[in-house]
C-alpha positions in Angstrom: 95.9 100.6 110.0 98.7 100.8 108.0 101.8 103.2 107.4 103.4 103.4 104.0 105.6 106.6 102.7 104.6 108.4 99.4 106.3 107.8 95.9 108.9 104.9 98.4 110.8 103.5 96.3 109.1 105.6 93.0 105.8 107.3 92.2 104.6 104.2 90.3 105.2 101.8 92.8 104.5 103.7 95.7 100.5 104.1 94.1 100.6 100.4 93.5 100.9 99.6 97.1 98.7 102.7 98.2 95.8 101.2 95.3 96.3 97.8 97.0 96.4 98.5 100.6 92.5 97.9 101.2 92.3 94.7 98.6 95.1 92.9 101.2 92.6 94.2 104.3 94.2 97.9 105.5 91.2 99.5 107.3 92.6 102.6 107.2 95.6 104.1 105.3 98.2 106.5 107.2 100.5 107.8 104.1 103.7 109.5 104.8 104.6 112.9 103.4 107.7 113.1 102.8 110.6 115.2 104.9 113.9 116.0 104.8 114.0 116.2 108.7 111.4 113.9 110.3 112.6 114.1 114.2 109.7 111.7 115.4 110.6 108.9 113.0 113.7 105.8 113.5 116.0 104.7 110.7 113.4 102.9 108.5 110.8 105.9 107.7 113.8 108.5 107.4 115.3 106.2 104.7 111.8 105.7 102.9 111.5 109.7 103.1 115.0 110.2 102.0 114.2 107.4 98.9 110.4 108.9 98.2 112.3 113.0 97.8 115.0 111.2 96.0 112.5 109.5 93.5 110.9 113.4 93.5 107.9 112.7 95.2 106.4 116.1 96.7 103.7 117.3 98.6 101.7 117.9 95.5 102.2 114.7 93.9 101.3 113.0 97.2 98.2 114.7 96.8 98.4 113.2 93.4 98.0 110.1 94.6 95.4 109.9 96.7 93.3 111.3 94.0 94.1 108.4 92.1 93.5 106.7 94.7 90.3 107.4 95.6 89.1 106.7 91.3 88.7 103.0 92.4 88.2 103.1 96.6 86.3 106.5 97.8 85.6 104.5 101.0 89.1 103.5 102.8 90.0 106.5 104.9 93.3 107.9 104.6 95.1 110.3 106.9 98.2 112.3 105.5 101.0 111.9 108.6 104.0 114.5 108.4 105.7 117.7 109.5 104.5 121.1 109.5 107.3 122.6 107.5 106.0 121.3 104.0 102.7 122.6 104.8 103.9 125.7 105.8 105.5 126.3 102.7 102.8 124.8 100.4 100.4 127.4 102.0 98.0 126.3 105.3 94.7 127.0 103.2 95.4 125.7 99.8 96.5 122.8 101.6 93.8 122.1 103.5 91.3 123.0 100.4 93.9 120.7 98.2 93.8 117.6 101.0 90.3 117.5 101.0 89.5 117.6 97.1 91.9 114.8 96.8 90.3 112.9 99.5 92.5 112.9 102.3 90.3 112.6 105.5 92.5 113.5 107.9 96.1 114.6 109.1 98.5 113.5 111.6 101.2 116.4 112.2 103.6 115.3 114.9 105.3 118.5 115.4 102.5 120.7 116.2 101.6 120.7 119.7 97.8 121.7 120.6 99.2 124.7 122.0 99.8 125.8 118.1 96.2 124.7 117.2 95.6 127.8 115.3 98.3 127.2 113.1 96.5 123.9 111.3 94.3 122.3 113.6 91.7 124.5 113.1 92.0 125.3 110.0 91.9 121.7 109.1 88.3 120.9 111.0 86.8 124.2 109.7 88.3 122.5 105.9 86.1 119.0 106.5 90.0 117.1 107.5 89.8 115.3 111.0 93.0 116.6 112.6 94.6 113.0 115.0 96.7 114.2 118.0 99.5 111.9 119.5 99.3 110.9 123.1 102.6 109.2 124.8 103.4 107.0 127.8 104.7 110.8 129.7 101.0 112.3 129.0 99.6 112.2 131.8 96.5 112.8 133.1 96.7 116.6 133.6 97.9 116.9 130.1 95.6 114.7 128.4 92.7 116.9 128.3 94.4 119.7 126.4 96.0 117.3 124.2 92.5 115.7 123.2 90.2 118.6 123.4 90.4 119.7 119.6 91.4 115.8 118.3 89.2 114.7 116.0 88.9 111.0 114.0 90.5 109.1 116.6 93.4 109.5 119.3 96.8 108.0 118.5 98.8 106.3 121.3 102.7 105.9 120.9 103.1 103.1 122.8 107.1 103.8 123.3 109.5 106.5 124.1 111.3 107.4 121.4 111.3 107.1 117.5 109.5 105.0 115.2 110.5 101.6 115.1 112.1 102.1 118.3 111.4 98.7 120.8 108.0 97.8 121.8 105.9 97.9 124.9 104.3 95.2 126.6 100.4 94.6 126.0 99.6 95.0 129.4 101.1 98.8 129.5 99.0 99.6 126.3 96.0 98.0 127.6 96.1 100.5 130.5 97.6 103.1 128.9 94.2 102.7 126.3 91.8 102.9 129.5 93.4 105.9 130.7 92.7 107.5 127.6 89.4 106.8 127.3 88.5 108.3 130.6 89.1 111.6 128.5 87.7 111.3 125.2 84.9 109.2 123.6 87.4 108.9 119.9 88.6 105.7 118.7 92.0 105.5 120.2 95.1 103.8 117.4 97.8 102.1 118.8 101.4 102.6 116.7 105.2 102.3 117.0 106.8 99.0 118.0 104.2 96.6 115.9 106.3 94.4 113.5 104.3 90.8 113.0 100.8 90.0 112.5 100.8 88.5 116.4 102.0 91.8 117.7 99.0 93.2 115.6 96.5 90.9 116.8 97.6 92.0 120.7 97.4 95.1 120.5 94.1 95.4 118.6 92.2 92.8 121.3 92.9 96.1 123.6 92.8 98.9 121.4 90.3 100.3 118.4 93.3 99.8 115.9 96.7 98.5 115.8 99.1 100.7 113.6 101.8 99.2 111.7 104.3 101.1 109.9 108.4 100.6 110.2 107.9 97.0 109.3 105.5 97.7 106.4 108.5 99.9 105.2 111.0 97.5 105.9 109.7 95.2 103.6 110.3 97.8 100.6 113.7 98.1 101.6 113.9 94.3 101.8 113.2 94.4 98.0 114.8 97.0 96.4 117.6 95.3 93.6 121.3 96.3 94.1 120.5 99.8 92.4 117.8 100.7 94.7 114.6 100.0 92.8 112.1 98.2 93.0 112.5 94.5 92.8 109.7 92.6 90.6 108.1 91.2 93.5 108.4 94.6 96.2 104.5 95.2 95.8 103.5 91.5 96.2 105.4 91.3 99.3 104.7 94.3 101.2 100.3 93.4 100.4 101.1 89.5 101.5 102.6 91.3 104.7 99.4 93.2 105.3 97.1 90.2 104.7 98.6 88.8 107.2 98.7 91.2 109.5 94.8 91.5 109.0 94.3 87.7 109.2 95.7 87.6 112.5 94.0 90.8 113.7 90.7 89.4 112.6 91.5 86.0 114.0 91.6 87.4 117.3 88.9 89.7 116.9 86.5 86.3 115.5 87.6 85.0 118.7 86.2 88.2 120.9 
């Protein structure tokens, strides 16, 4: 499962990675909304958000995307992951109606607590969208009930405290950290945050139903952007050859199983 950021480093490049994401083996796409204030994420996705608004991508033309997107792949899921405040402001129903005609399948919104369910949650399952809740290593078992209750799609384990890109745990911690959950819910459960090379990928997905990888996806666009910022000539190249590898070794593993 991969993390890239809408319209990062431009509009035009930003769909060329999106259209190519499944071709280099992404099983599922998580594509970023952008935010001027995304609390949950480290360094790298606040500078691809700060670079995607700068390049004037908005919720709308995100949503412009994966309907071009989905002209050549109506198959690859792809889960919208942001803040509430956008949504909010774009309006919760024509959002949810908007999401689902462009084929968004489901939506990761890391500020909204299931305590605020009513606020998008349900909207969102009574639209057709799968609505993913987060789980960390501090939920614990008296939590996780109410935290998976209305999650729908799968359930998406942060492996570590703290902010994207942010350190990474140890296999063992995740493995048991993925049983626990399971004992609560029957949902695919996704593993994210600390993944960075296709061996790290391959771990966690021998103990997990998917292995998320996003900060170092992201990296390699800022990797190669020229000295102005743009995109260099071979950004999308790169950043696809980083996902086929990180598939290769995933399904290496998996081969093995």
């Amino acid at each position: 499962m991969t993390y890239v950021m809408s319209g990062d480093p431009d509009l035009e490049t930003g769909q060329a990675i999106l259209n190519g994401l499944p071709g280099a083996g992404a099983d599922i796409i998580e594509l970023g909304m952008a935010f001027s204030d995304p609390m949950a994420d480290g360094p790298s996705i606040q500078a691809a958000a700060i670079r995607a608004l700068d390049a004037g991508v908005t919720l709308k033309k995100t949503l412009d995307q994966v309907r071009t997107f989905r002209i050549e792949d109506d198959e690859t899921p792809i889960v919208l992951m942001g803040y509430y405040n956008p949504i909010h402001h774009y309006g919760v129903e024509a959002f949810v109606q908007d999401a689902k005609e462009a084929g968004a399948d489901g939506l990761i919104v890391v500020d909204l607590p299931p305590e605020e369910e009513s606020e998008l949650c349900i909207p969102a399952l009574q639209g057709g969208l799968n609505f993913i809740y987060l789980t960390t290593p501090t939920t614990d078992d008296g939590r996780l009930p109410r935290v998976v209750e209305k999650a729908s799609g799968f359930v998406y384990y942060v492996s570590v405290k703290g902010t994207t890109g942010a350190g990474s745990a140890a296999v063992s911690d995740i493995d048991a950290a993925v049983k626990r959950i399971r004992k609560h819910t029957d949902l695919p459960v996704a593993v994210g945050f600390g993944i960075t090379t296709p061996e790290a990928a391959a771990d966690v997905a021998a103990v997990s139903d998917a292995a998320v990888v996003g900060s170092a996806l992201v990296n390699r666009v800022r990797d190669n952007l020229d000295a102005d910022g743009k995109a260099g000539p071979g950004l999308v190249d790169e950043v696809l050859g980083f996902v086929g590898d990180l598939a290769a070794s995933v399904r290496k593993t998996q081969s093995k199983g």
